[in-house]
N, C-alpha and C positions, 0 to 999 in steps of 0.2 A: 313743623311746617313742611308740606311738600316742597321740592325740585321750584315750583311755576310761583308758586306762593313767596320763597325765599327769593327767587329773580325780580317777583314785582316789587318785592320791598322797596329796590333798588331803586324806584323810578320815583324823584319825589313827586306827590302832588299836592296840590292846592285843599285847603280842608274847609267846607260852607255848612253849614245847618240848612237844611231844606224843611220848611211846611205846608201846613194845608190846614182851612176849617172846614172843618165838617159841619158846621152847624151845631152840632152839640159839644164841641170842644177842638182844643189846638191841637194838632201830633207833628210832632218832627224828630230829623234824626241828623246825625251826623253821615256827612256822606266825605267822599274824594274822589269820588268819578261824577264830577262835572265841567266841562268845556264846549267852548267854543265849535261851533260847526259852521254857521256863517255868519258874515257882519252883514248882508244884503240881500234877503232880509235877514236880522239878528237871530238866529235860529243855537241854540244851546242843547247839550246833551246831557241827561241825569239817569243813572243806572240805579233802582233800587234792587234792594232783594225780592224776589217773589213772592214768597211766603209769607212776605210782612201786612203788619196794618197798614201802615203805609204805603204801598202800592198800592192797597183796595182805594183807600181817602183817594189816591190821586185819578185812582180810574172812576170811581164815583165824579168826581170835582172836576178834573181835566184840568186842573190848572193848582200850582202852588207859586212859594216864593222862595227865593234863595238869597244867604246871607252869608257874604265871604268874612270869614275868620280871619283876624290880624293877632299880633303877636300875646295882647291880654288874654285872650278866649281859650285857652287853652281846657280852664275849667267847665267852660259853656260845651268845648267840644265833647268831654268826658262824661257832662251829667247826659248828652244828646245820646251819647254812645252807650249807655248804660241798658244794661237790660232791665225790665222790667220797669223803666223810669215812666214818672207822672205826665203830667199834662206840659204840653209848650208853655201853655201860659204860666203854670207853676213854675216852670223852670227858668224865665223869664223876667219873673217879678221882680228879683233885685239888679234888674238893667235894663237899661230905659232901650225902649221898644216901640211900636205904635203897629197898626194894620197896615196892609199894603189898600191901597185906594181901586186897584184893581182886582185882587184876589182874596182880600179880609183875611189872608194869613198875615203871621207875625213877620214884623221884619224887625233886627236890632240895629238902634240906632248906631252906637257905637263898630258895626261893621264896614270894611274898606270899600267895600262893593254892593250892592242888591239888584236884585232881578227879580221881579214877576213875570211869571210863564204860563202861557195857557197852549196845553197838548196839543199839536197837530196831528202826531203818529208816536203807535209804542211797538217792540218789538220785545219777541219773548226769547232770550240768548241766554242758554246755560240756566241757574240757578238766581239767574238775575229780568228784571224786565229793564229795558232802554226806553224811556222818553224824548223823541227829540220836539221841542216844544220852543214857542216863537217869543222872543225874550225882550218884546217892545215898552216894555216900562220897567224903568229903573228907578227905582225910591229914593228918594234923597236921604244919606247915608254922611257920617262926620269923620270916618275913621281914615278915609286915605287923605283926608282934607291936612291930622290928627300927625301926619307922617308914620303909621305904624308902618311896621314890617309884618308882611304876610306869615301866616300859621299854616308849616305842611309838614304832611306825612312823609315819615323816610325809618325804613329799619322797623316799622314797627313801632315808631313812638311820632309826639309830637316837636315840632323844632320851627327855630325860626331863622330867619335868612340872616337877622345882622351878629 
């Protein structure tokens, strides 16, 4: 690990699955650069990588969903994370899920939080592209109802707050 790499370890963050349909299938990924930009209008920020499919799906679509990971997901985070992994929906199957109503990506039930986003502006920074995209439907979701403890990144692994 570089110098900047080993510093950012240090910074926990929050860890979500992001999707998109493309019409011919689900993609998603684990992500941990997503936050908050404004509550007025709800406006949220998502860094993919550039090079991915998943920035094309999102630049095609302009819009995905986002599902905040609580302390179970840890395994959902890793099949997301995995290179070369299947379909969302395959990856999805054994946990209950439904569409979002406004972006017909996946959203999992079992997460503390969800956000449908449809792009307003991207920027192309580093190795990465920035979505900042307007984060006005939020999917009804069981997991913070559920009392979990949030799932983040720290050190390089996953961990949980309690």
């Amino acid at each position: 690990m570089s110098g900047y790499t080993e510093a950012m370890a240090a910074l926990p963050t929050g860890v979500c699955v992001v999707t998109v349909n493309d019409d011919r299938d689900d993609i998603g990924s684990t992500v941990s650069a997503f936050a908050s930009i404004s509550a007025d209008p709800p406006i949220a920020m998502l860094s993919v990588i550039a090079d991915g499919y998943l920035r094309e799906v999102i630049d095609e679509r302009r819009a995905f969903a986002v599902s905040v990971l609580g302390e179970g997901h840890r395994a959902i985070a890793g099949r997301f994370a995995a290179e070369g992994r299947p379909s969302a929906r395959l990856l999805l199957a054994a946990e209950e899920h439904h569409r979002g109503a406004a972006t017909g990506a996946l959203v999992l039930d079992g997460a503390l939080a969800a956000f449908e986003c449809a792009v307003l502006q991207r920027a192309e920074v580093g190795d990465h592209v920035v979505y900042f995209a307007e984060a006005a439907v939020l999917p009804e979701v069981a997991g913070a109802r559920a009392g979990s403890s949030p799932l983040v990144r720290y050190g390089g692994r996953y961990r949980t707050l309690g």
